[in-house]
C-alpha positions as CSV (number, residue, x, y, z in Angstrom):
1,X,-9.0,8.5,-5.4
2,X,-8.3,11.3,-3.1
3,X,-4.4,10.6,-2.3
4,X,-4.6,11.6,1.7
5,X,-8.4,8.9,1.6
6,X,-5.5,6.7,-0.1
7,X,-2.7,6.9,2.6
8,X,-5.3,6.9,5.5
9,X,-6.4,3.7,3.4
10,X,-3.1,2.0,3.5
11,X,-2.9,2.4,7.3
12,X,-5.8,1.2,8.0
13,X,-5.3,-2.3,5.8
14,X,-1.5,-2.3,6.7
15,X,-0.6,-5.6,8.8
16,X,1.5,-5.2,11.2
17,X,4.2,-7.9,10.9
18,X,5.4,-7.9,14.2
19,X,2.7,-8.7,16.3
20,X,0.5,-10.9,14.0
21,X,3.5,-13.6,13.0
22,X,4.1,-16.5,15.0
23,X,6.4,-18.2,14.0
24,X,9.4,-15.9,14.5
25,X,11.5,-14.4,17.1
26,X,10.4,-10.9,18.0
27,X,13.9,-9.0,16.3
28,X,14.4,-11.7,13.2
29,X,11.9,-8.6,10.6
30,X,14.4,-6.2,11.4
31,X,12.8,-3.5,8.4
32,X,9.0,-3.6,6.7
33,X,8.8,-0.6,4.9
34,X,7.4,0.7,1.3
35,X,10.1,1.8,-1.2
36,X,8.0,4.7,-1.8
37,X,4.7,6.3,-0.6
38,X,1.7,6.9,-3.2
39,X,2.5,10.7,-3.6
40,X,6.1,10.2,-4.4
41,X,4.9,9.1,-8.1
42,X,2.9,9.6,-11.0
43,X,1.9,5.9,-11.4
44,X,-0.8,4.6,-9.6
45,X,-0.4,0.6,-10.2
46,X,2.7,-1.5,-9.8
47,X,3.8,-5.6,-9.9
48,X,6.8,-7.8,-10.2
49,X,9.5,-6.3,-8.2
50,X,13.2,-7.4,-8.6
51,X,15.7,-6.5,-6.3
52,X,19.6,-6.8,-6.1
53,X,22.5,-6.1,-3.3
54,X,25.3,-3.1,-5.1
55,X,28.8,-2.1,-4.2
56,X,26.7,0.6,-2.3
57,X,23.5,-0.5,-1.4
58,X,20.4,-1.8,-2.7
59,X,18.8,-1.7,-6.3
60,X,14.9,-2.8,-6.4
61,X,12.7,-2.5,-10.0
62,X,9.7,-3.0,-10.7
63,X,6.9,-2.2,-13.4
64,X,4.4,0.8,-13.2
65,X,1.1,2.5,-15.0
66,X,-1.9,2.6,-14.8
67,X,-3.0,-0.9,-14.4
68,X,-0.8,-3.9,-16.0
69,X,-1.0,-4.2,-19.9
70,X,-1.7,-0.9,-20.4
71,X,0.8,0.9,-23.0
72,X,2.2,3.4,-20.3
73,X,3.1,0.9,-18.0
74,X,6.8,1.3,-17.1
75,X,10.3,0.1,-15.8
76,X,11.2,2.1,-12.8
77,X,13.6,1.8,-10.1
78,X,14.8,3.4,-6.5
79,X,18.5,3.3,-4.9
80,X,18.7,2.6,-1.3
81,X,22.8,3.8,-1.1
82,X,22.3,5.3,2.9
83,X,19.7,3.0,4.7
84,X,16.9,4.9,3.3
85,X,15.3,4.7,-0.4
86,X,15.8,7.4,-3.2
87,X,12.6,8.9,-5.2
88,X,11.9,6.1,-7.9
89,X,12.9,6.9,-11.7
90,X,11.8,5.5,-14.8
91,X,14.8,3.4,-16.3
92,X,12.9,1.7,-19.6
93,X,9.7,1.9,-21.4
94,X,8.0,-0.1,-24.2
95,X,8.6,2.2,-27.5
96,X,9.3,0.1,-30.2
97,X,9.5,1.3,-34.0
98,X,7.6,4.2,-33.5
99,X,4.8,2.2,-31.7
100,X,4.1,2.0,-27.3
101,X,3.6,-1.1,-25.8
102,X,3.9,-2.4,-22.2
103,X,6.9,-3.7,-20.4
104,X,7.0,-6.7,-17.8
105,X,8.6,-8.3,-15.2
106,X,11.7,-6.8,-14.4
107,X,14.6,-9.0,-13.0
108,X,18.2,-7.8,-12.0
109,X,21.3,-9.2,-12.5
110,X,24.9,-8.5,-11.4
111,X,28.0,-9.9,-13.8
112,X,31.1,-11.2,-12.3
113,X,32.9,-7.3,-14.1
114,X,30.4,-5.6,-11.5
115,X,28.3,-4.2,-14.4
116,X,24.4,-4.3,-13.6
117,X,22.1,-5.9,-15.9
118,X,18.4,-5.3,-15.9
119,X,16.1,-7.6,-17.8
120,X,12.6,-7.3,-18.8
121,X,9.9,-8.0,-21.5
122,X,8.0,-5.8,-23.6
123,X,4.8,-6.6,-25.7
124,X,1.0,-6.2,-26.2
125,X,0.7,-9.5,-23.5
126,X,3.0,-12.7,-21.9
127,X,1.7,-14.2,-25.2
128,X,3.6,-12.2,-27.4
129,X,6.3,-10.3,-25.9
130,X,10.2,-10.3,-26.4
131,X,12.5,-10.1,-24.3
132,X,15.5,-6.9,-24.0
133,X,18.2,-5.9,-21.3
134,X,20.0,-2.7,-20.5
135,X,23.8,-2.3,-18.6
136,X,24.7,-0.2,-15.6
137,X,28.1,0.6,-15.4
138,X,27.3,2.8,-12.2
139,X,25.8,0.7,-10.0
140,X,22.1,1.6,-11.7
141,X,22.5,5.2,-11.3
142,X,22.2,5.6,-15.4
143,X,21.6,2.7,-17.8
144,X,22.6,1.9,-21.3
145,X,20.3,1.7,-24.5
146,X,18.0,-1.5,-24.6
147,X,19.5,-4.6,-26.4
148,X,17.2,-7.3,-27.7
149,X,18.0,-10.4,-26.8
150,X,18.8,-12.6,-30.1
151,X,16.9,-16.0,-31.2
152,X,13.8,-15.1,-29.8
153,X,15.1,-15.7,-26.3
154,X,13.1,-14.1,-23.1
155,X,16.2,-14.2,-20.7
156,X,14.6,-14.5,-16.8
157,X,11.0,-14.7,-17.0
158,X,10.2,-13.5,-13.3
159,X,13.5,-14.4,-11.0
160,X,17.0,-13.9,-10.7
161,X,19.4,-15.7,-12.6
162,X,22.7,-17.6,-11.0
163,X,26.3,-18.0,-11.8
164,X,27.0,-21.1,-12.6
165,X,30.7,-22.7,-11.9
166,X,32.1,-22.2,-15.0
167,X,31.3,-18.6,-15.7
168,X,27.7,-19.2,-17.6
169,X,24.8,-17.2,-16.5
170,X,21.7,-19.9,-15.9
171,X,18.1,-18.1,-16.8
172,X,15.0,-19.4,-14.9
173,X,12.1,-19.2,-18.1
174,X,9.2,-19.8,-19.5
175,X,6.9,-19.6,-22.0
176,X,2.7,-19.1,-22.6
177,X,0.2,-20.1,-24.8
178,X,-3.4,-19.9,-24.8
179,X,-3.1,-23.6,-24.2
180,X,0.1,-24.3,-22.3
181,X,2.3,-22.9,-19.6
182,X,6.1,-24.8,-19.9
183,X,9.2,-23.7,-17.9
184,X,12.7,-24.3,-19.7
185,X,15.9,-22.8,-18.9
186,X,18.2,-20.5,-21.1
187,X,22.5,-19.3,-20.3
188,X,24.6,-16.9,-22.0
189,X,28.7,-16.1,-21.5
190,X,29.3,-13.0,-19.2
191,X,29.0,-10.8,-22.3
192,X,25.5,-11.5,-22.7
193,X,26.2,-13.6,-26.0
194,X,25.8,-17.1,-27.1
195,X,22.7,-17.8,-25.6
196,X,21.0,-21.6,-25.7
197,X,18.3,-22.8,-24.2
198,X,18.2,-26.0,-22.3
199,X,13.9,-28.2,-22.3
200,X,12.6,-29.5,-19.6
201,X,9.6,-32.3,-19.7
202,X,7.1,-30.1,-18.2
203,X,4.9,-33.8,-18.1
204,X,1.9,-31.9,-19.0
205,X,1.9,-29.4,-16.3
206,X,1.0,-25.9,-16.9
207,X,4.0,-24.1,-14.8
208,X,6.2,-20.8,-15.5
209,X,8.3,-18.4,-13.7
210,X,10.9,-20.8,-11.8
211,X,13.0,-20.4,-9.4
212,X,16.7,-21.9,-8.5
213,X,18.2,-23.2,-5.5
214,X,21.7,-24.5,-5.2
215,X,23.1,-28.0,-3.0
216,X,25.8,-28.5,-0.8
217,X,26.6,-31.3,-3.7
218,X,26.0,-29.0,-6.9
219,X,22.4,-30.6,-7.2
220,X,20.3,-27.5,-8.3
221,X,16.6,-27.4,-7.7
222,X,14.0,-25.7,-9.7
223,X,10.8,-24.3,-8.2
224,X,8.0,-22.8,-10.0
225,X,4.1,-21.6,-10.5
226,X,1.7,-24.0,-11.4
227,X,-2.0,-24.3,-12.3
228,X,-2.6,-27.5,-10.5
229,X,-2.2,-26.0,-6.9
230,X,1.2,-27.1,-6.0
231,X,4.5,-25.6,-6.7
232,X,6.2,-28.1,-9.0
233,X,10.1,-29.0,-9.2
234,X,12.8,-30.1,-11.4
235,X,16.2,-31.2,-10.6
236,X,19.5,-30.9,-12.2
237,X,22.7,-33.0,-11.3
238,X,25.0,-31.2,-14.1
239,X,25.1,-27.9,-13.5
240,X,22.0,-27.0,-15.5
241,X,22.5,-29.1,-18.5
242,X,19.6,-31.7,-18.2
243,X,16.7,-31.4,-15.9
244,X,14.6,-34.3,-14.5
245,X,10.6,-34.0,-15.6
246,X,8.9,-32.0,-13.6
247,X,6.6,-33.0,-10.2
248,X,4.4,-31.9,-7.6
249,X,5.7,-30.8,-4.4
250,X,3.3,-30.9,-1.7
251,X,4.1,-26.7,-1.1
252,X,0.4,-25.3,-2.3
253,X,0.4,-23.0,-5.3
254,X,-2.6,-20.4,-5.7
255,X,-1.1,-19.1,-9.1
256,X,0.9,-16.9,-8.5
257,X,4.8,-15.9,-8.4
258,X,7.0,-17.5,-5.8
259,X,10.9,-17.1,-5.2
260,X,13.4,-18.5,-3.4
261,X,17.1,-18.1,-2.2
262,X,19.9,-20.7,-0.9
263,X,21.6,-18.9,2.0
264,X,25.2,-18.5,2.8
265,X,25.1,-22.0,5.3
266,X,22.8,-23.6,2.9
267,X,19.5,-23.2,4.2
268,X,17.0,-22.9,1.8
269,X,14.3,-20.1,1.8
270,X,10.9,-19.8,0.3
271,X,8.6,-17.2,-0.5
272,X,5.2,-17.6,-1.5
273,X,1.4,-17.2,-0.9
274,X,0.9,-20.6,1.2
275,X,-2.5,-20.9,-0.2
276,X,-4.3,-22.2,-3.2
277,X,-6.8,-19.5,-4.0
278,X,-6.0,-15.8,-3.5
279,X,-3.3,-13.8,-3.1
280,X,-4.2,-12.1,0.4
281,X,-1.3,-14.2,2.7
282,X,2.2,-14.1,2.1
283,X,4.7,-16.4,4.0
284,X,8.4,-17.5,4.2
285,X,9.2,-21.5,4.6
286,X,12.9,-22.8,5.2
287,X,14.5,-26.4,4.3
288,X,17.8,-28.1,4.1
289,X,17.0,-30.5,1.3
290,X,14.6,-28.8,-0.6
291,X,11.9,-31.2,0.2
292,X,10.8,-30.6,3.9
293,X,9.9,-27.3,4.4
294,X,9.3,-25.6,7.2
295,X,6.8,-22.3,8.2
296,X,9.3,-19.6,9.3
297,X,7.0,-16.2,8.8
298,X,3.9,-14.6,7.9
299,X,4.6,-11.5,6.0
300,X,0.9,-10.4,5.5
301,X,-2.0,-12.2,6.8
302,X,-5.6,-10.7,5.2
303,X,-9.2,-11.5,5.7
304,X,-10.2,-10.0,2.8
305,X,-9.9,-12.1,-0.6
306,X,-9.6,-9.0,-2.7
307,X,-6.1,-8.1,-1.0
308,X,-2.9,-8.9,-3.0
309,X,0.4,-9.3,-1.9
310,X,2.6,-11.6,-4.3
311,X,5.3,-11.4,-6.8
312,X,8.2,-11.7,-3.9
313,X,11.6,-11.6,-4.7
314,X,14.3,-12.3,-2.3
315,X,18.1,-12.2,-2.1
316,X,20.7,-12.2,0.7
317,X,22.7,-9.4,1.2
318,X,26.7,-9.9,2.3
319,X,25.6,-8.9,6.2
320,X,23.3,-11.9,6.0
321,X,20.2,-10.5,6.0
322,X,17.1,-11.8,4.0
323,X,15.8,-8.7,1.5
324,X,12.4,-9.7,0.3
325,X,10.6,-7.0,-1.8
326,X,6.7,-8.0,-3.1
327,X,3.6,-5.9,-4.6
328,X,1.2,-4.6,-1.9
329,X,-2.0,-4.2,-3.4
330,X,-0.9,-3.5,-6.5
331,X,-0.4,-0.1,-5.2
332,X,2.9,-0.2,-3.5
333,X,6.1,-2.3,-3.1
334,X,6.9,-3.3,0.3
335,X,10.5,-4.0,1.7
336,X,11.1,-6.3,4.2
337,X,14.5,-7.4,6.0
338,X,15.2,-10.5,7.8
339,X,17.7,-11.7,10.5
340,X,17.7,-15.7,9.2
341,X,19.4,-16.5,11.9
342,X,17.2,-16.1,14.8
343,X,14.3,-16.9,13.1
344,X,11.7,-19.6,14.8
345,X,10.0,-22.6,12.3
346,X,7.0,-24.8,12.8
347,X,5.9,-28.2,11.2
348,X,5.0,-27.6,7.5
349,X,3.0,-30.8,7.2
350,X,1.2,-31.9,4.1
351,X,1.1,-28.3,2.2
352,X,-0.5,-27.3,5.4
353,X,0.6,-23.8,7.0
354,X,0.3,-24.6,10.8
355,X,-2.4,-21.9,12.8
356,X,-0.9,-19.7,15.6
């Protein structure tokens, strides 16, 4: 396609967040933005955006080709260090033994020592991949050669791991079959050595990519993508070591990526689609318990089934603000930032996102 038919395109499908969400105050989206226009790279696809707060800015990644699977596709990344984001570069591709294949789901990560780690996965398909990592030493201006990571590991599957108390990093996992879907959890020291992996009773259903939340009484939480229309959870009382079996929420799931974030004053905050077939609405939901949720914003709100905005990621930055980054259409990834704290709820009753 024509790339000036393809940015009069986006303008014409672009929702304007502002003035179609109800159920926020009219500053709490302070930024909605692209981290890059369509003729600032040489990649026309993109999915699975990470994205991570630096000693100078912001770090988002994501992967890139021509369409997802294909052996070009691509790590790359972009640098917002002065309020405005840098031309993306490529930080890692899929050559392996004299052979090309395509890399996944990119996830960031920053150790206790500062140093910048940058998961991902590489293989013909979620099936059969491995999983690898690379250091940043410069705040993800330059990166270090890939490492595999050993025992057959996969490190973070889709989200952002946590620090856990003791020093441990806790991984958020999963694997796939042809016939099942299970989530499990992996950790490693700070050094990115001794990984384990941790089971969880997955009680027969098919769910991946999960997310963590932490409680005010160390209780963590695990969220995560199902095939049976809900988001399902899991819950720790030992800092990761056991998990109960896994249950429905009553938060609809249309398959698709979700993540979530515990805020500085404990308030917990969802991304997702808050639908069960489609990926063509994306919202934001808020609890304090992790079991009544609230509607807090509608970050795109399509007619048109064939739209996709999904794969969110979201972190909060040391200012407060809410950084959520997600594909747009497979074309682009969007950036938006919000103010938590003046941001208006509504009933979430029953799985069911209240109307305007």
């Amino acid at each position: 396609m024509n790339k000036l038919i393809y940015l009069i395109l986006i303008g014409c499908f672009s929702t304007n967040i502002i003035e179609n969400n109800p159920y926020k105050g009219t500053n709490s989206i302070t930024t909605s933005e692209y981290i890059y226009q369509a003729n600032d790279v040489d990649f026309p696809s993109c999915h699975a955006s990470t994205i991570l707060e630096t000693n100078e800015g912001l770090l988002a990644a994501w992967f890139g080709g021509t369409d997802e699977g294909n052996q070009d596709v691509c790590i790359y990344a972009a640098l917002n260090l002065s309020g405005k984001w840098n031309k993306p570069f490529k930080v890692a591709e899929g050559l392996q033994d004299g052979k090309r294949f395509p890399c996944w789901n990119p996830v960031l990560f920053k150790k206790d020592n500062g140093e910048i780690v940058l998961y991902y996965k590489v293989g013909p398909n979620p099936r059969e991949w491995w999983g690898l990592f690379k250091t940043s030493k410069d705040k993800g201006k330059t990166w270090s050669p890939e490492t595999k990571i050993s025992d057959n590991l996969l490190g973070p599957i889709k989200n952002k791991p946590v620090r856990l108390p003791d020093g441990k990093i806790l991984y958020p996992t999963s694997f796939e079959t042809r016939n099942e879907w299970n989530i499990y959890m992996e950790t490693s020291d700070q050094d990115l050595k001794n990984w384990q992996k941790i089971s969880i009773d997955n009680k027969n259903f098919k769910s991946i990519q999960p997310t963590i939340l932490f409680h005010p009484d160390g209780t963590l939480q695990l969220l995560c993508r199902s095939m049976n229309k809900k988001i399902n959870e899991s819950w720790s009382k030992n800092n990761g070591q056991t998990w109960s079996p896994l249950v429905e929420t009553l938060i609809p799931n249309n398959d698709a990526g979700i993540d979530a974030v515990t805020l500085s004053d404990g308030l917990l905050l969802l991304v997702f689609n808050p639908i069960v077939k489609g990926r063509q609405k994306l919202g934001v939901a808020v609890s304090k318990d992790g079991i009544n949720w609230e509607a807090a914003a509608l970050l795109e709100n399509e007619t048109d089934r064939n739209a996709e905005f999904s794969y969110p990621a979201v972190i909060q930055t040391k200012d407060g603000l809410v950084h959520i980054t997600y594909t747009w259409n497979r074309k682009l990834i969007k950036h938006v930032v919000i103010d938590p704290k003046i941001l208006k709820t509504k009933p979430y009753l029953n799985g069911i996102w209240p109307e305007e």
